[in-house]
N, C-alpha and C positions, 0 to 999 in steps of 0.2 A: 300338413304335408302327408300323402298318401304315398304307399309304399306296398310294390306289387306282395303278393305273395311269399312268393322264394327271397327276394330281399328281408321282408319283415321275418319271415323264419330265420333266417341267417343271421340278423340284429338277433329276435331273441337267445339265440344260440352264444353269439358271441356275450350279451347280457350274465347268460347261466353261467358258460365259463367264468368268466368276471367274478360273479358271486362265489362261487365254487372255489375259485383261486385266494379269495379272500376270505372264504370260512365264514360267510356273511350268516347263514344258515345255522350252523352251530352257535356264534355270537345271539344271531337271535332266539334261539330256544332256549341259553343261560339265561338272557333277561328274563323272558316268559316267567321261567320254573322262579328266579328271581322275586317278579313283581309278585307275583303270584303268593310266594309267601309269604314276603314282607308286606306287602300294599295293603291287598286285600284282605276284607273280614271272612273266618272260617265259611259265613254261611253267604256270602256273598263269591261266590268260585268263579265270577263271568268276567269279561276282559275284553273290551269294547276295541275294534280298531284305533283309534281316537287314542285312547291308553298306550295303546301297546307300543305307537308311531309318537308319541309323545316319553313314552320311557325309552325307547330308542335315541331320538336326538340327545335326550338328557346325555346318556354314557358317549357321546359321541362316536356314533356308529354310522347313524347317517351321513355326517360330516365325512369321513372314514371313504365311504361307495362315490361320498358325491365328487373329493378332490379327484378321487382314482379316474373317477368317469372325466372330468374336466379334464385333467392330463389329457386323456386321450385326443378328448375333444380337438383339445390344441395342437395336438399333434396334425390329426387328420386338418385342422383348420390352415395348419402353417401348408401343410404338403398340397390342399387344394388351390389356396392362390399363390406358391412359389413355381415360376416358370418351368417350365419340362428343362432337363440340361441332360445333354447328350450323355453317354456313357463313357467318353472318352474325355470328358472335364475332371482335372483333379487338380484339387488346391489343396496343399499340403500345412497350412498356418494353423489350421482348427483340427480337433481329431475326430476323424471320419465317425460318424454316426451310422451303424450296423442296420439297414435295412432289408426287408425283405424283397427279393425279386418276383415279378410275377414271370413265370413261367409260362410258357405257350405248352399245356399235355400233349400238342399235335406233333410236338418237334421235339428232336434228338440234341443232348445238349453231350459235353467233353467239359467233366470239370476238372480243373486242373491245379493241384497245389502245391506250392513250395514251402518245402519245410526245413527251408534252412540252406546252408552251407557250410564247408570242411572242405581246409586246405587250402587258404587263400595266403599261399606262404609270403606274396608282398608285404602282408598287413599282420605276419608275425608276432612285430615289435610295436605294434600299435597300442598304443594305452588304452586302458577304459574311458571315454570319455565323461567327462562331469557334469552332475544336470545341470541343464540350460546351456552347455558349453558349443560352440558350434564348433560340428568337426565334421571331415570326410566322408560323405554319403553315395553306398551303391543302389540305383535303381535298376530294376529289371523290368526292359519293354517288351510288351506280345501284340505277335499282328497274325490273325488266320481268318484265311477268309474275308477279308473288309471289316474285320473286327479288330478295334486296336486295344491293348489294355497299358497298364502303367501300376507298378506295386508300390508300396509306401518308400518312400526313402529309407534304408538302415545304415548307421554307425560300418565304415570299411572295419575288417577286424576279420583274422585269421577263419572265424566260422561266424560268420555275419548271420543275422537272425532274422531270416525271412521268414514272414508267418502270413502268406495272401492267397487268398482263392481267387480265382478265373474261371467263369461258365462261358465256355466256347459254344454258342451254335453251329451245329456241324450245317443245319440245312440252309442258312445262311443266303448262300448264294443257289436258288432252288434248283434242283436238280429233277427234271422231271416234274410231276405231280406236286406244287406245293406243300397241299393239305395231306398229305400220306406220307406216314410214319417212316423213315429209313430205316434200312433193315441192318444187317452184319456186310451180309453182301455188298449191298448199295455202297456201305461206307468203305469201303476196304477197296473200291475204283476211286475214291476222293482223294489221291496223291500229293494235296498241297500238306505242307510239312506247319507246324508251328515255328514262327522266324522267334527266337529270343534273343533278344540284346541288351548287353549288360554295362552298366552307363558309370563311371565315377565322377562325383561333384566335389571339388576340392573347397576349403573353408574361402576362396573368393569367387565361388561360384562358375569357375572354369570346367569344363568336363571334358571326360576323356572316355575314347570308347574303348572297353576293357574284352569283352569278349562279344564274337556272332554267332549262332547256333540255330541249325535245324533242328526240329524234333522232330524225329517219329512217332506220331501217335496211338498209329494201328496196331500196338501189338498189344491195346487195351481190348482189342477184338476178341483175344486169343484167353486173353485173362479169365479165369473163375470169379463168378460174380460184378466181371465189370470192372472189376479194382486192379489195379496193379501199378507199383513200385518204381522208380528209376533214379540210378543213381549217371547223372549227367557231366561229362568232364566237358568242361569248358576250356577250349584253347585261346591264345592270344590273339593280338591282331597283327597285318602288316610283316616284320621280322621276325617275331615269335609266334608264328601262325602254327608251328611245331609243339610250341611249350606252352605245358597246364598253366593255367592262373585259377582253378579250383575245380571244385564238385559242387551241385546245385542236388539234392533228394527233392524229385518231384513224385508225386504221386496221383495218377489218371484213374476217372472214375467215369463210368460213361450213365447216365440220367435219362430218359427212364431205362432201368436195367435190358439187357440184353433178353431177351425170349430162348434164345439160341446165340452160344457163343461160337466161331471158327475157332478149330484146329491149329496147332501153332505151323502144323507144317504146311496150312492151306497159305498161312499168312504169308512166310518166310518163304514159299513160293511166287507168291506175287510179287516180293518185294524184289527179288531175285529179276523176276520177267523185266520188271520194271527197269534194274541197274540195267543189263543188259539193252534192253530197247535204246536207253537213252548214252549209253557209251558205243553204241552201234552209228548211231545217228549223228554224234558228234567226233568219233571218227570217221565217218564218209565227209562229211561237212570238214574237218581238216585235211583230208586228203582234198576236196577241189579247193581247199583256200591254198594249201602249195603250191597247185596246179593254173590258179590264177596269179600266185605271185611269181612264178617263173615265167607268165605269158607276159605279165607285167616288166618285168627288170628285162624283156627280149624286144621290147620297144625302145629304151633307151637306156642304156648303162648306166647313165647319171640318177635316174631313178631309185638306184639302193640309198642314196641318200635320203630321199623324201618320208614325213613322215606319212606312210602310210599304216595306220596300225589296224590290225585285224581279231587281235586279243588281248584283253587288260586284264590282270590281277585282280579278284576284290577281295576285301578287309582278310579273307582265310587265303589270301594265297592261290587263291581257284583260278585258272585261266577260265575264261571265258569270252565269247566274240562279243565284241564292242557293241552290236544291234540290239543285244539282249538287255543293253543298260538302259535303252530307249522304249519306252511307248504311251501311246494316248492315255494321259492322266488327263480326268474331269475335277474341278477342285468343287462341285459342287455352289454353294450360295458361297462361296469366303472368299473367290476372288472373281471381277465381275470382265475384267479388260486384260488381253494378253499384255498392255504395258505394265497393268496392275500385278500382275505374275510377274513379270523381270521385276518392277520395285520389288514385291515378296523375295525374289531368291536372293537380290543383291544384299540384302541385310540381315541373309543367314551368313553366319562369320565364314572368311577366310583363311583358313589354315594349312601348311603343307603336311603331308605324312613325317611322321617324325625319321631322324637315319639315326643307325647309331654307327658312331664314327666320323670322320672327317672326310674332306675329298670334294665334299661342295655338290656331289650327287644328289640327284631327286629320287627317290623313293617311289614307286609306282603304287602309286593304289585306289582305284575305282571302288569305292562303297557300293554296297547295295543299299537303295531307298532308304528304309527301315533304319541305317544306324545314321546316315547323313542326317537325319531330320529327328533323331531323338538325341544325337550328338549338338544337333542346330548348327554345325558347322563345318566345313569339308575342304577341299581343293579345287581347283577351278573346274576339273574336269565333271564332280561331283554336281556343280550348280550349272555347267552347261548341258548332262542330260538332265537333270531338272525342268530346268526353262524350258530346252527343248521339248518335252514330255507333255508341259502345260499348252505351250505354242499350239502340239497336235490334235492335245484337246479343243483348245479353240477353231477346230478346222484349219490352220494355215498348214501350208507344207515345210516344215521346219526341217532342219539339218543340222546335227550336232560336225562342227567345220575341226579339223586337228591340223595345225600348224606351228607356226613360230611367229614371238614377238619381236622385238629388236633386240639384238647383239645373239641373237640364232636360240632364246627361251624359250622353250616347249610350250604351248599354249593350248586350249579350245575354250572355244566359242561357240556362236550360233546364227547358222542364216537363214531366212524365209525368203522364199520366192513368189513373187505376187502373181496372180493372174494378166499381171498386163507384163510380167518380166521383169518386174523390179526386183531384185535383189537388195534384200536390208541384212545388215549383219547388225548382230546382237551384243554386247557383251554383259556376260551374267554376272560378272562380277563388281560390277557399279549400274546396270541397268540402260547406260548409255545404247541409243541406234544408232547406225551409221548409215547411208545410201551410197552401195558400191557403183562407181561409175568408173568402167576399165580404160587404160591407156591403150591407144594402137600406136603398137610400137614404129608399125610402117608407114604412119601419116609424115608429113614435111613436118620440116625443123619451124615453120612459122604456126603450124596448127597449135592454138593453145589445146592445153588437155588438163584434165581437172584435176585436182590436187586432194589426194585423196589424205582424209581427214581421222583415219585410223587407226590402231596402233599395231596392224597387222603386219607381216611382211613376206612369210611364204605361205604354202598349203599344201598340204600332202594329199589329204582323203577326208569324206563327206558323210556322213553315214545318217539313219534312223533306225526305226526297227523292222521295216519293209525292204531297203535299199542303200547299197553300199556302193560309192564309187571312186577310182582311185583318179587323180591328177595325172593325165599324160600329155599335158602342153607344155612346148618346147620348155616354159619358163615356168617353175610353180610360184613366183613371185605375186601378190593378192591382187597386185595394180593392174595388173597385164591382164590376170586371169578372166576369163569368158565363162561364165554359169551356163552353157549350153547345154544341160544333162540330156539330153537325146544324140549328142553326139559324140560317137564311141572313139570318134580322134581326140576329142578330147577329153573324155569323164571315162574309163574303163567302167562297165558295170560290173557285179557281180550276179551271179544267179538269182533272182527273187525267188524261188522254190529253195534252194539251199541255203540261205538266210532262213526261211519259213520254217524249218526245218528244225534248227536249234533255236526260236526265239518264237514266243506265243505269239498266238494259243496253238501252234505246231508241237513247242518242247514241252517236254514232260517233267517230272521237277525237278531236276538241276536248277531252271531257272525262279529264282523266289518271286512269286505274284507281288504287284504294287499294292504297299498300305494306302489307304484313303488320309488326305488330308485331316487334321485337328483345327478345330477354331481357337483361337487366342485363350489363356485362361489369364492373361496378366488385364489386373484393371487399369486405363490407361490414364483415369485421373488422379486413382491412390498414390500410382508410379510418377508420376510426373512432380505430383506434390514431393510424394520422399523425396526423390534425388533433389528437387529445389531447397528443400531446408537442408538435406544435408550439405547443399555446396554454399549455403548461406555463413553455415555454421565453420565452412573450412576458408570461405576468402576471410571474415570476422578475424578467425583465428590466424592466416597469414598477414593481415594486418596491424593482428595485434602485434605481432612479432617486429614489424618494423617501424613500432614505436606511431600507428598511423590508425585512427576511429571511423566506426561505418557507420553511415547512417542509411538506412536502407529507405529506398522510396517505393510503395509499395502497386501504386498509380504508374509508373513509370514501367515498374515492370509489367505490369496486368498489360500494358501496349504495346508490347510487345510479341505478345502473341499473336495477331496478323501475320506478322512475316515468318515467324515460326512455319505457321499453316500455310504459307504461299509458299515460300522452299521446299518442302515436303510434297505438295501439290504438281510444284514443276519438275521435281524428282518423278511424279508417277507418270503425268502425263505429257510434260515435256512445254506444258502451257504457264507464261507465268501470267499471276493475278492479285490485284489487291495491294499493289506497292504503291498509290498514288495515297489512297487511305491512309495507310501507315505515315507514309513520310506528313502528311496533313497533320495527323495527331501527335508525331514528335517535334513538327515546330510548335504547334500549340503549346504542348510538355513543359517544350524547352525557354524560359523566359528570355529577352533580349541579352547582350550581352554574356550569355551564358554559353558552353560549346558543349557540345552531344557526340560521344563517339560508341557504336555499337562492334561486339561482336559476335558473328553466328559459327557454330560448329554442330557435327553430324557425327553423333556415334552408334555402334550395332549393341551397344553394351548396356547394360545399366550400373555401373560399377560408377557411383560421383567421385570417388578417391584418386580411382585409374583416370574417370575424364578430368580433372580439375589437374591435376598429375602431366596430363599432355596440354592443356590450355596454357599454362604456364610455361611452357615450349614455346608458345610464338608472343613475339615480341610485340606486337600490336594487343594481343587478348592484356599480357603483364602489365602495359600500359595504364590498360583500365582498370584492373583487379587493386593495384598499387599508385592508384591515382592519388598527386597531390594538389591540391589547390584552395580556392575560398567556395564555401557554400556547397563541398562535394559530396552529392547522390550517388549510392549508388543503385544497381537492378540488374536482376537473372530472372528469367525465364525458362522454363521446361518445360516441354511437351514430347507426350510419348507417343508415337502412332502406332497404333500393333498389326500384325499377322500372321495367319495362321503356324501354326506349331510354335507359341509364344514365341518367335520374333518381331523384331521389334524397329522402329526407328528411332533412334531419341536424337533431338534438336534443343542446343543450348543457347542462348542468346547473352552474354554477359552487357551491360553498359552503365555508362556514368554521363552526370551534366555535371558540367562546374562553372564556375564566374572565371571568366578569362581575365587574368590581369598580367598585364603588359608591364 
């Protein structure tokens, strides 16, 4: 194998270090001076290659260079044929292996690292936990620039011990001239902030978002030598958007060093231009959102009731206009069909904001991207800009819809309007479509009229990130309603320039940029298997309990996986397939005289304790779990389907055959 010039230099260089590191050089001059004395006769002084490479192996020296070199070998062997894996893959079961990065010298990098935390007065009274012991763990997520990161998991505890570095690429998203160096200047117009969010995993694998936080990066500008210090308070979320939950000590390092650093007053001037521009902007933009909601309530009085909203809360308390929670996300290769994207969001979990206190009130709280999808789970409103977001990446014209469910339940959802005027409504939170087809209320009492299939019942107002319109027909009821957005009798518009205004690429950064999609890290065969033995090992053991033996069939269950994969299949695409198969292969299964009863369930979890927990809730699954009879089988199946930002589908099938006797 030939090897240009500059490579074979660089081997032998790499070589010399090698030798150098292992003192190979001095080892062999002790031998020399060695053989030399002992071996050889006074008047014999000469010492043949052959000798010398032979008194070497003897002391095993060679042996010594040769392991060292092998390691490497295998290093570089293992890293040549294991597949490239995104940067934003982490699997936390093995401990990370300390690689070097290759660095691009053309580009500006922001390193960034936590060194720890103090003051996390929750976790006070938290014990030390015991090795191997599984306890409460905080992750800290980072998204700048389309770059997402993820830190090791640490033990919750009053000063939790973060110890991660992050190399941010500033030029990322290229700015200008790719291949040219960014300067102080250049960087200090790059106003997107570092989003950090701060995640707890409780010992059942529940999380909880604990804190959201901008950073400011740029006063690493202003820093001597590039470096400089920060100590971060972290507020809460939701109701204690007010109160500390700690201090994070980060420390910014900017790579290749600065040539010239800015002034802290050039910095603290800009930043200043900047608050101002954008509380400028976003008061003019509330001043015509008053000014359209008085034009609004001047059409019809009834209207104060409708929801029409125009500003939502997110996780810090922030007002902000509803258009800003919306815009075209591409998920890239991880999702291929805008159905495929409702299945994704529907099986990121369900959750409301928590209240503290009674009263039966909802809690307001719109997330920003970044904690919804590292949290994996939100409120409805959270998975309907979602979808919607995805929808517009797919080119359709989507609409994040705010209304009510039945008995007058604050809702949204999501609708697309087709090119030929079809109206489909979405719901993100089970991935079901619906095909709106309105009622005219002033057709005769004999016109049938369609029966709409829903679970909608009024609608306030429509929005994206381009366009906002409020409901001014007589009736905002869903059935009646008309999608005619061109007409201002019945869609009020808003401004599309003062929408543009406060919501990108118009706003400046009040509004945090969209993280990019993660592809799955859960394996979905390893998962499937665990949860199956563990539910193997809990019905066993609820059987033992009532005095009743398994015998498990292992054929029985392996057939069961068809319908697993057709369920999940008609979940995405709304096609079902493969159930003639199936039922084919459970008469075969199933011998004469013997009776077969299955049952399927759908969880977002993987928690077997919690699902086996609810299975035993329905009276049909108990049935079979606590089967008695002659010759009784039983069988489970698992199957996990995943997507992106490890969510996941899991489908459980339990069943039994027994000999029926009468």
């Amino acid at each position: 194998m030939s090897l240009p010039p500059e490579k074979a230099s660089e081997l032998k260089q790499i070589i010399h270090q090698q030798l150098l590191k292992m003192d190979v050089h001095g080892r062999i001059r002790e031998v020399l001076a060695e053989t030399i004395r002992e071996e050889l006769a006074p008047e014999h002084q000469q010492l043949s290659t052959e000798g010398l490479i032979k008194a070497l192996r003897q002391r095993g020296i060679i042996d010594d260079v040769m392991k060292e070199i092998k390691f490497v070998t295998d290093v570089n062997e293992k890293e040549r044929t294991s597949p490239p894996k995104p940067s934003t893959h982490f699997v936390d079961r093995e401990p990370p292996i300390l690689k070097k990065t290759n660095i691009d010298p053309t580009r500006r990098y922001l390193y960034l690292q936590v060194l720890g935390g103090k003051a996390f007065l929750d976790h006070l009274q938290e014990p030390e936990p015991l090795p191997g012991q599984i306890c409460s763990t905080f992750t800290l997520c980072l998204h700048f620039r389309n770059q997402r990161f993820r830190s090791k998991p640490v033990p919750c505890a009053c000063e939790p011990d973060f110890q991660d570095g992050f190399l941010l690429e500033i030029h990322k998203d290229s700015l200008g001239d790719g291949s040219k160096m960014v300067d102080a200047t250049t960087m200090l117009s790059i106003c997107d902030p570092v989003h950090m969010v701060l995640i707890k995993t409780d010992t059942f694998g529940e999380t909880t978002l604990v804190a959201s936080y901008f950073l400011e990066w740029r006063s690493v500008l202003a820093a001597e030598n590039g470096i400089t210090n920060v100590a971060v308070e972290l507020l809460g979320v939701g109701t204690e958007s007010k109160v500390s939950v700690g201090i994070l000590n980060i420390r910014l390092e900017m790579y290749p060093q600065l040539n010239k650093t800015l002034s802290s007053e050039i910095t603290s001037t800009q930043f200043t231009l900047e608050r101002q521009k954008t509380a400028e902007k976003e008061r003019l933009f509330l001043v015509y959102a008053k000014q359209w909601w008085r034009e609004y309530l001047q059409i019809r009085p009834t209207h104060n009731t409708r929801l029409v909203k125009i500003f939502a809360q997110d996780e810090n308390g922030v007002n902000r206009p509803v258009c800003s929670y919306v815009r075209p996300l591409r998920a890239g290769r991880l999702l291929d069909t805008p159905r495929q994207a409702a299945r994704f969001v529907s099986v990121l979990g369900h959750e409301r904001a928590a209240v503290i206190g009674g009263g039966g009130g909802k809690q307001e709280q719109w997330c920003t991207l970044l904690a919804f999808l590292c949290r994996n789970k939100g409120d409805c409103e959270d998975h309907a800009n979602l979808l919607c977001s995805l929808l517009l990446g797919f080119g359709l014209e989507a609409f994040v819809c705010v209304g009510t469910k039945a008995k007058g339940v604050p809702h949204t959802w999501v609708m697309t309007c087709g090119s030929d005027e079809t109206i489909t409504f979405w719901e993100s939170l089970t991935g079901h479509r619906y095909i709106h087809r309105p009622i005219n209320p002033d057709d005769p009492p004999l016109v049938e009229q369609p029966k709409p299939l829903y679970p909608y019942r009024t609608i306030g107002c429509i929005f994206n990130h381009q366009k906002f319109f409020g409901n001014c027909q007589p009736s905002d009821a869903v059935e009646v309603c008309v999608f005619d957005l061109h007409n201002e009798s019945k869609w009020k518009p808003m401004s599309a320039e003062a929408i543009k205004s406060v919501c990108p690429p118009g706003a400046t950064s009040s509004v945090p940029p969209f993280p990019p999609l993660c592809a799955s890290t859960i394996d979905a065969a390893v998962t499937s298997n665990e949860i199956e033995v563990q539910l193997r090992i809990l019905v066993s053991e609820h059987r033992k309990d009532l005095g009743l033996s398994t015998v498990w069939d292992d054929q029985l269950s392996y057939l069961l996986s068809p319908a697993l994969a057709a369920y999940e299949l008609e979940r995405t695409t709304g096609v079902s397939a493969g159930n003639e198969e199936f039922q084919d292969a459970v008469r075969r299964a199933v011998p004469d005289g013997h009776t077969f009863k299955g049952f399927p369930i759908h969880f977002v979890h993987r928690n077997a304790r919690r699902a086996f927990a609810t299975c035993l809730r329905s009276t049909f699954c108990e049935d079979i779990i606590c089967c008695r009879g002659d010759q009784v089988r039983l069988a489970v199946r698992v199957r996990v389907f995943t997507y992106p930002e490890s969510a996941c589908a899991v489908w459980i099938m339990f069943a039994c055959k027994y000999r029926s006797v009468l």
